[in-house]
C-alpha positions as CSV (number, residue, x, y, z in Angstrom):
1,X,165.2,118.4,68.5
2,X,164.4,115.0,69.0
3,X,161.3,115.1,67.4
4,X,163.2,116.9,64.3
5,X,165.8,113.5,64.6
6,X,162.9,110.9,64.7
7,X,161.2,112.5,61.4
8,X,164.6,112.9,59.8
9,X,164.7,109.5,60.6
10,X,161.8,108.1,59.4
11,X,162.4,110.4,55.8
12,X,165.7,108.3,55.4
13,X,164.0,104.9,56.3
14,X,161.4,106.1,53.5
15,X,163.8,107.4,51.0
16,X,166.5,103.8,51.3
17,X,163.1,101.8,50.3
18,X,162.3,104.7,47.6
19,X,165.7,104.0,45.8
20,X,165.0,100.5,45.9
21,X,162.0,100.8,44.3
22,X,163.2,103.0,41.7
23,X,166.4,101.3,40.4
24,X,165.2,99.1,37.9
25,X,162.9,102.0,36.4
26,X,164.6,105.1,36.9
27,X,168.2,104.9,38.0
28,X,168.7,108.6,38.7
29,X,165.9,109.0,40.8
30,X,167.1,106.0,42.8
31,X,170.5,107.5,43.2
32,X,169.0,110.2,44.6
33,X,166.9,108.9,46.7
34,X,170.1,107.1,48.2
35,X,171.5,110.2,48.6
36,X,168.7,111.7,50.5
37,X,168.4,108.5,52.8
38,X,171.8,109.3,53.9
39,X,171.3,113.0,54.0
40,X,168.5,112.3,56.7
41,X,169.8,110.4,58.6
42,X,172.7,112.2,59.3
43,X,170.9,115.3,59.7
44,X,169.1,113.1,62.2
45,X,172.3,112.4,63.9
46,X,173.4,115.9,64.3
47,X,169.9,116.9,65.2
48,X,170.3,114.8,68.6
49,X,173.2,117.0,69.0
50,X,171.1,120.4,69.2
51,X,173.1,120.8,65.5
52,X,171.2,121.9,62.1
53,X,172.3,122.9,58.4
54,X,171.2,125.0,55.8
55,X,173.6,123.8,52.8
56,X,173.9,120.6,51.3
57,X,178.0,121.4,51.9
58,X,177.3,122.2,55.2
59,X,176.8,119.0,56.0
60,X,179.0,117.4,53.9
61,X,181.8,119.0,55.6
62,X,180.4,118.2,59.1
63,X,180.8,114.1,58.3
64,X,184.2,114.8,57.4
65,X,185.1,117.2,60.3
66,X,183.0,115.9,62.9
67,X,182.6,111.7,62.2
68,X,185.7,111.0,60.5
69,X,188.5,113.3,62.0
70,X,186.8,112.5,64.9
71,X,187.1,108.4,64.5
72,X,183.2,108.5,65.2
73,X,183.5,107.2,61.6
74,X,185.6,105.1,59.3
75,X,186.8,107.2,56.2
76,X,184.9,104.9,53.8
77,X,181.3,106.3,55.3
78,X,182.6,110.0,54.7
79,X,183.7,108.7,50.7
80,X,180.5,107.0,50.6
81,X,178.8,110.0,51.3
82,X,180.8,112.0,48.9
83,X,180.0,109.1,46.2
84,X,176.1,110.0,46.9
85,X,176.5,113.2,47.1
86,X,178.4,113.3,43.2
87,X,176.3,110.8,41.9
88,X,173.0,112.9,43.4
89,X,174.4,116.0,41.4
90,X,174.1,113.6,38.2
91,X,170.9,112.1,39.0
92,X,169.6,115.3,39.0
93,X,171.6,117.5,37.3
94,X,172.9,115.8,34.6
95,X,171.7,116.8,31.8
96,X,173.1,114.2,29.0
97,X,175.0,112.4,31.4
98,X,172.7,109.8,33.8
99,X,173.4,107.2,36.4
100,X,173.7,103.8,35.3
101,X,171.8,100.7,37.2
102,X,175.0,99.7,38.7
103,X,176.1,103.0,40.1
104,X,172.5,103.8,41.6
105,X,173.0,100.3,43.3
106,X,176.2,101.2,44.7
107,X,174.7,104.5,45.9
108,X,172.0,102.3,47.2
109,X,174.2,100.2,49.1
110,X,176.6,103.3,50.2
111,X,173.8,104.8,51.6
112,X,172.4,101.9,53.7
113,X,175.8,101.5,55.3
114,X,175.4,105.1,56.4
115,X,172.2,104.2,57.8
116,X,173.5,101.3,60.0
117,X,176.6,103.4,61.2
118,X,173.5,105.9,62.5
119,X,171.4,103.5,63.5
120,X,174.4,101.8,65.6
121,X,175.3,105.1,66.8
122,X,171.9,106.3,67.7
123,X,169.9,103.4,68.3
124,X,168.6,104.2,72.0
125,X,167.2,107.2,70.6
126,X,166.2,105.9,67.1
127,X,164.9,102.8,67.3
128,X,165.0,100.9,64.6
C-alpha cells in the first residue's frame, strides 16, 4: 500500500496546485479541486495504515473517528474537511447555487492545512 499512498500523494500535490489555478476562472472547480487535494491525501494517510474506502462518508467519518477523537488531529482539520467536503457538493452539485472566489480560497487554504498535518504526520514516508 505504499505505492497506493505515494500516488495518492502525488494526486493531492497535483489537485492543491489545480485549485490554485482555477480560482480566479472557475471557482467551483477550484473548490473542488481543494476538496480532492485533501481527499488524497488522507486516503494516502490511511493507505500507510493497510486502510482503504469506498464512500466519500467513509472517509469522512474516519478523520473524525480516527484523527480527531484520537488527538492525532486538532478538531479544526476534521471541520475543515467537512467545509471541503460541503463546499465540494456545491461546486459540483449546485445547480443555481455556486461557490464564490472567497469561499473556493478558504477551501483552498483548508485544504492545504490538511496537507501539512499529513505531510508532518507522514513525512518519512512521503517526502515532500
Amino acid at each position: 500500500m505504499i505505492d497506493y499512498a505515494k500516488d495518492c500523494w502525488l494526486r493531492a500535490l497535483a489537485s492543491i496546485e489545480a485549485a490554485s489555478h482555477l480560482v480566479d476562472i472557475d471557482p467551483d472547480s477550484a473548490a473542488s479541486r481543494a476538496y480532492y487535494a485533501a481527499f488524497h491525501a488522507i486516503c494516502a494517510c490511511f493507505a500507510l495504515q493497510n486502510i482503504s474506502f469506498t464512500k466519500h462518508a467513509q472517509l469522512r467519518a474516519a478523520v473524525h473517528r480516527d484523527l480527531v477523537k484520537t488527538g492525532k488531529w486538532d478538531g479544526e482539520l476534521g471541520r475543515a474537511f467537512d467545509f471541503l467536503a460541503d463546499i465540494r457538493d456545491i461546486g459540483d452539485y449546485g445547480g443555481k447555487y455556486h461557490v464564490s472566489k472567497a469561499d473556493a480560497n478558504s477551501a483552498i487554504s483548508r485544504a492545504r492545512s490538511i496537507l501539512e498535518a499529513v505531510r508532518n504526520q507522514e513525512k518519512d514516508t512521503l517526502g515532500s
